[in-house]
C-alpha positions in Angstrom: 110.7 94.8 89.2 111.2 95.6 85.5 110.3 99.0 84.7 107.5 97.4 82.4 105.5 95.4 85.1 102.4 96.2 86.4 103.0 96.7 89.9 100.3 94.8 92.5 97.8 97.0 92.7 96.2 99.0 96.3 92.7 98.7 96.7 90.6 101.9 95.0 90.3 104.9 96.1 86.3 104.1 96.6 87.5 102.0 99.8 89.4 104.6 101.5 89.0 105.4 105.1 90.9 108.6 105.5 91.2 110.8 102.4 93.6 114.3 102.4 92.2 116.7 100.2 95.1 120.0 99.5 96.7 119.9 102.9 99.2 122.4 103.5 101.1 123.0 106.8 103.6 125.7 107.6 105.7 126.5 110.4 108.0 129.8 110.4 107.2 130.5 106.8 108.4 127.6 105.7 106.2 125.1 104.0 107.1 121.9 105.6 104.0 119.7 104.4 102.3 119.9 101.2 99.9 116.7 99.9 97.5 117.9 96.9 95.8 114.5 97.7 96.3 111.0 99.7 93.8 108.2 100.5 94.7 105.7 102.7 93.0 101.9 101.9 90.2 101.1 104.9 91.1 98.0 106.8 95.0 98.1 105.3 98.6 99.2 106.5 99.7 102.3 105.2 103.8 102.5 105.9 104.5 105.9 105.6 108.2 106.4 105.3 111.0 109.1 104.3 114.4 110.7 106.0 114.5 112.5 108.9 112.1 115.9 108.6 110.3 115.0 106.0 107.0 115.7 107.5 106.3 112.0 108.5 105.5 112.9 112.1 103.6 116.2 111.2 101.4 114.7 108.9 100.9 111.7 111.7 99.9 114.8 114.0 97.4 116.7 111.8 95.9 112.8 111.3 95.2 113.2 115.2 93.8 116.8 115.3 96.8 118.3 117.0 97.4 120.3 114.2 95.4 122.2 111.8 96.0 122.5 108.3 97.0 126.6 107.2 94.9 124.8 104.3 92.9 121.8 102.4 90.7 119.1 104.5 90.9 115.8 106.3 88.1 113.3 105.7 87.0 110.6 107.6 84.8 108.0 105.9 84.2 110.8 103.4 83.0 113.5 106.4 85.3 116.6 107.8 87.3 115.3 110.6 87.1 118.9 112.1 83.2 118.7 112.1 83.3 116.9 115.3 86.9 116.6 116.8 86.2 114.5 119.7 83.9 112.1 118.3 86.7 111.6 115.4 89.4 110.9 117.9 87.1 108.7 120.1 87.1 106.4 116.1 91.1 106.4 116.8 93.8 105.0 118.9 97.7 106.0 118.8 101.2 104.4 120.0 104.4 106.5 120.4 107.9 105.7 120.0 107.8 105.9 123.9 105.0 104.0 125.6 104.0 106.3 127.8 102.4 104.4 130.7 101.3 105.9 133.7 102.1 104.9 137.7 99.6 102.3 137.9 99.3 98.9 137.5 99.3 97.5 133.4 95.8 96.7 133.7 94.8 99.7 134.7 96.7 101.6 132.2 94.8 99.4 129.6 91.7 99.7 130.9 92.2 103.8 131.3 91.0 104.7 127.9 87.9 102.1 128.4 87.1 103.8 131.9 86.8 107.4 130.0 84.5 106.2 127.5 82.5 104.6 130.7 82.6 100.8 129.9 81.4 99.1 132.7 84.0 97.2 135.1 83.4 93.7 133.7 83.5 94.6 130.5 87.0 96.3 130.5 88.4 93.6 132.2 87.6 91.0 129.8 89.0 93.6 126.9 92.2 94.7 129.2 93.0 90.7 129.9 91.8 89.5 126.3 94.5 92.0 124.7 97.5 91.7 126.8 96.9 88.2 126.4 97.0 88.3 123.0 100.6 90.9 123.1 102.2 88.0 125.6 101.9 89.7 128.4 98.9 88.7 130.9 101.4 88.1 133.3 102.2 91.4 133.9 98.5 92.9 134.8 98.7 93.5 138.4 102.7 94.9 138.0 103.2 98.4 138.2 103.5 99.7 134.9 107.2 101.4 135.4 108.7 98.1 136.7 108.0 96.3 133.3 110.9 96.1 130.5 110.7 98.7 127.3 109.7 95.5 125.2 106.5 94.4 127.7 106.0 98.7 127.8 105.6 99.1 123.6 103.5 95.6 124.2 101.5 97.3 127.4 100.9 100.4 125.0 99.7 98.8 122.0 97.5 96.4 124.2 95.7 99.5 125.1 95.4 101.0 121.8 94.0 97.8 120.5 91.6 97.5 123.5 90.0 100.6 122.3 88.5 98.6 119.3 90.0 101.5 116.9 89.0 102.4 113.4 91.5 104.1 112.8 95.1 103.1 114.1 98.2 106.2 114.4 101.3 105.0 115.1 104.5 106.9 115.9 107.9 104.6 115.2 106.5 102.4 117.8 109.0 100.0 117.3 112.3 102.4 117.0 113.9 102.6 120.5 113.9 98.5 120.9 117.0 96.0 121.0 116.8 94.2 117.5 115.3 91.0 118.7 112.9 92.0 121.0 112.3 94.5 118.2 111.7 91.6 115.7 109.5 88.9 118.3 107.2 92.2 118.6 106.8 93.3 114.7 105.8 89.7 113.8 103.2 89.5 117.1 102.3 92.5 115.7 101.7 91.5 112.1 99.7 88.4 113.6 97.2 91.4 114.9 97.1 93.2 112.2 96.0 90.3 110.0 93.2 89.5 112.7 91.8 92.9 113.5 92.4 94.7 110.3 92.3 98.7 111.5 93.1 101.0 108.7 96.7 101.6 110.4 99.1 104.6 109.7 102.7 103.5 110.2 105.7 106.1 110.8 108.9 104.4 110.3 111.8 105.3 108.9 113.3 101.5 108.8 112.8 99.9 105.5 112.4 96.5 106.3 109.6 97.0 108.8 107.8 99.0 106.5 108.5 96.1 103.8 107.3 93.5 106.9 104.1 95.4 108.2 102.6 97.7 105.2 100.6 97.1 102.6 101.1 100.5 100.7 103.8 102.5 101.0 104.0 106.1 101.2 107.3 107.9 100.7 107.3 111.2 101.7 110.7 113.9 101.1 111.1 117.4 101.9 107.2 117.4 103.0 106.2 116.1 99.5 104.7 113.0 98.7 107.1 111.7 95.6 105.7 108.2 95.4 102.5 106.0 96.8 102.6 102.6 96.0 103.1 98.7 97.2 106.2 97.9 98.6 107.0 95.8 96.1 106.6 98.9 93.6 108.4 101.5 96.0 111.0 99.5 96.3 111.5 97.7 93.3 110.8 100.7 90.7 111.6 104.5 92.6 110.0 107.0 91.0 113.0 109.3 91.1 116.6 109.1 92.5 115.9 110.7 95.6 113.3 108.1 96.2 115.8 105.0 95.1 118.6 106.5 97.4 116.1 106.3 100.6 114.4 102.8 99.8 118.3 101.1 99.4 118.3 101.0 95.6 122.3 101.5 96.0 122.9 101.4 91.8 122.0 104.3 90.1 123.8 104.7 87.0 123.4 107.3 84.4 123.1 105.6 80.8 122.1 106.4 77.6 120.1 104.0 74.8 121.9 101.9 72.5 119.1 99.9 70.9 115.6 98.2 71.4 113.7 95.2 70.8 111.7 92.3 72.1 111.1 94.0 75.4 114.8 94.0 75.8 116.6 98.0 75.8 120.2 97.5 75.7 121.8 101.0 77.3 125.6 102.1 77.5 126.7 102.3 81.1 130.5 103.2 81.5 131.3 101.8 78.5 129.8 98.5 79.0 126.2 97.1 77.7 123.1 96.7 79.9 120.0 94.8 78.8 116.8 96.5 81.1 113.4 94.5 80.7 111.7 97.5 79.1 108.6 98.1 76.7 109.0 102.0 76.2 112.7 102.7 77.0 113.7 106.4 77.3 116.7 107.6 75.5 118.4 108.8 78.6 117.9 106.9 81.9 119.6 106.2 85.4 119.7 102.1 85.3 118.8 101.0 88.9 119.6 98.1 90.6 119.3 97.1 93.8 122.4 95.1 96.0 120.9 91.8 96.5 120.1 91.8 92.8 123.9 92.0 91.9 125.4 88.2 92.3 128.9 87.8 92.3 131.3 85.3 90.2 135.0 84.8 89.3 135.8 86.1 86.2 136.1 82.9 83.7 133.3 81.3 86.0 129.7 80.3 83.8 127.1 82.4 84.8 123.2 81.6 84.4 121.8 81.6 81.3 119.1 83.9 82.4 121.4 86.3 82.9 121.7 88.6 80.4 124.2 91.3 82.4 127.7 90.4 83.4 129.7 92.8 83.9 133.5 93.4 84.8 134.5 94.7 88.4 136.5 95.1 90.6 136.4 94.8 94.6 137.3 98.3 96.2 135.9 97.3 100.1 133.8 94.3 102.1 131.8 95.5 104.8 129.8 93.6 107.2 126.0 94.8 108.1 124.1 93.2 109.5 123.8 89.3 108.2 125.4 89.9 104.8 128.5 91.4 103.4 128.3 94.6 101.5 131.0 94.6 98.8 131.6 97.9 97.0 132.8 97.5 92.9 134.1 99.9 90.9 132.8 99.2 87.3 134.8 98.0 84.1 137.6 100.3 83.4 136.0 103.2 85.0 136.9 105.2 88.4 134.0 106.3 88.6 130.8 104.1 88.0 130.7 102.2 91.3 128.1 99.4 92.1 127.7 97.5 95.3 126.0 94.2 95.8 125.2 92.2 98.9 126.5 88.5 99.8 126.3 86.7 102.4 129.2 85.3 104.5 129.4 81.8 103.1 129.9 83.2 99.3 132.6 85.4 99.9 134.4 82.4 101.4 133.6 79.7 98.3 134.6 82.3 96.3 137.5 83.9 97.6 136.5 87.6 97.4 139.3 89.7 98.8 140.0 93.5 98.2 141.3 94.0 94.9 139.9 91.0 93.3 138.6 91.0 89.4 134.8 89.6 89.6 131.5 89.8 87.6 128.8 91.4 88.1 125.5 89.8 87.3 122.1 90.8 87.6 118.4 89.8 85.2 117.1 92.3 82.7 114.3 92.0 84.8 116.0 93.3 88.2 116.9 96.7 86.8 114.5 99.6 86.8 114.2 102.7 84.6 114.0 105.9 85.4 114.2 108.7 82.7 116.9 111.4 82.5 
């Protein structure tokens, strides 16, 4: 996203379901969450992400009452949450990482949480068979619960949190401890559910793409702070900081310093070479940011697109596989150390020929770089 978009917008804070008002949690002395303020959209996905003990999890806990703020105040629908604890949990539901099923049958499990609240029989059958219909596994209702898969468990588990008709949905990495494709047929049945029941949903994840996949806002949180709220396409298109672009993948950071300005168009020095940023207000001194998959790759005497106003000398240091793609790391012009690394897929680094040691170009849009000032 060029650092002079508008990003999309999240809806106003006037439709806000949960609002955090000065919270402040410390554990051995050490402050290990502090949020000054944080509404979360009613009826939307709020992906909160950020590395490991960040306060992700803690903050997930104080939404469920287990712990209490040393300070500030949780509101639900504008009222203390702490005014009536057990009428504000019976408003939410939660799913862990682990789905924590007890030895009984699924439907029972399902129905458990409708039994406490005293629904009659009929009533949380229909609910029990409606929502582990709807997670693809009906099948499974008379099986005892510890003889199902971890996939049909996690579907079990959020079949009962749905079945409670929540509000207010917590979840805990529900998705972390699966095999990849059972792990991607359940984010997009999930994502189907979302779209059709719309709970104001807290997500813990620390994977990027299912954040991307399933929120509508992101929150990052580091070292217990909140350092950027946003869309996804604004968290991870325009970091506020470079401790924010490191986490969200933004793999090219380069320190650069302004050259010149006009049109919309700052050209800045980065190792020696020229960079055009899409930019209405450029700062003298910036880190240019880029992310991988912006970064396409050419021989060196090849044409390039006309819309592309970068291309830049480089050099191919490694080629990794991850995942689907290659990852090829660049060292920059003349320089040893300015590194970049874009991503390609398979097929390209074939029809091209990319080997270790090869002489390419770099070439990435005005628009794909982001600003952030020095």
């Amino acid at each position: 996203m060029p650092s002079n978009a508008a990003p999309p917008s999240l809806p106003p804070v006037a439709d806000s379901k949960i609002q955090l008002r000065g919270c402040r949690v410390v554990r051995d002395g050490r402050v290990v969450l502090d949020i000054p303020e944080l509404d979360v959209p009613k009826g939307h996905t709020t992906a909160l992400i950020g590395p490991n003990g960040a306060g992700k999890s803690t903050l997930l806990r104080m939404l469920q009452l287990l712990i209490r703020p040393e300070r500030g105040e949780l509101l639900l629908d504008g009222v203390p949450m702490q005014r009536d604890p057990i009428a504000t949990r019976r408003r939410m539901a939660t799913a862990f990482q682990e789905p924590l099923l007890l030895s009984m049958s699924v439907r029972a499990n399902v129905e458990l949480g409708l039994r406490l609240r005293r629904l009659p029989r009929a009533q949380r059958r229909a609910r029990a068979r409606h929502w582990l219909d709807r997670f693809g596994v009906g099948h499974l209702a008379d099986r005892h619960a510890h003889d199902v898969s971890g996939g049909e468990a996690q579907r079990v588990s959020l079949a009962r949190a749905f079945a409670l008709n929540p509000e207010v949905l917590l979840l805990d990495e529900p998705f972390a401890a699966l095999d990849a494709p059972t792990r991607s047929d359940l984010i997009e049945d999930f994502a189907s559910v979302l779209a059709e029941s719309r709970p104001t949903t807290v997500l813990v994840t620390h994977d990027r793409d299912e954040a991307r996949r399933l929120g509508d806002g992101i929150v990052v949180l580091i070292d217990g702070r909140l350092r950027q709220r946003g869309s996804p396409a604004e968290v991870f298109g325009a970091p506020a900081d470079a401790e924010v672009a490191a986490f969200v993948g933004v793999e090219n950071v380069w320190a650069a310093s302004l050259e010149r300005s006009s049109a919309g168009i700052a050209t800045y020095r980065v190792a020696g070479q020229l960079v055009d940023v899409a930019s209405a207000s450029p700062p003298a001194a910036a880190l240019v940011c880029v992310r991988p998959e912006a970064i396409t790759l050419f021989p060196p005497a090849a044409a390039v697109p006309g819309s592309a106003r970068n291309c830049l000398p480089a050099r191919i240091d490694a080629i990794n596989l991850v995942g689907p793609v290659l990852r090829i790391q660049l060292h920059l012009g003349h320089s040893e150390d300015t590194t970049a690394v874009a991503t390609v897929t398979p097929a390209s680094v074939e029809a091209l020929g990319l080997r270790v040691g090869s002489a390419v170009s770099a070439v990435f849009k005005a628009t794909a770089a982001h600003l952030i000032p020095r």
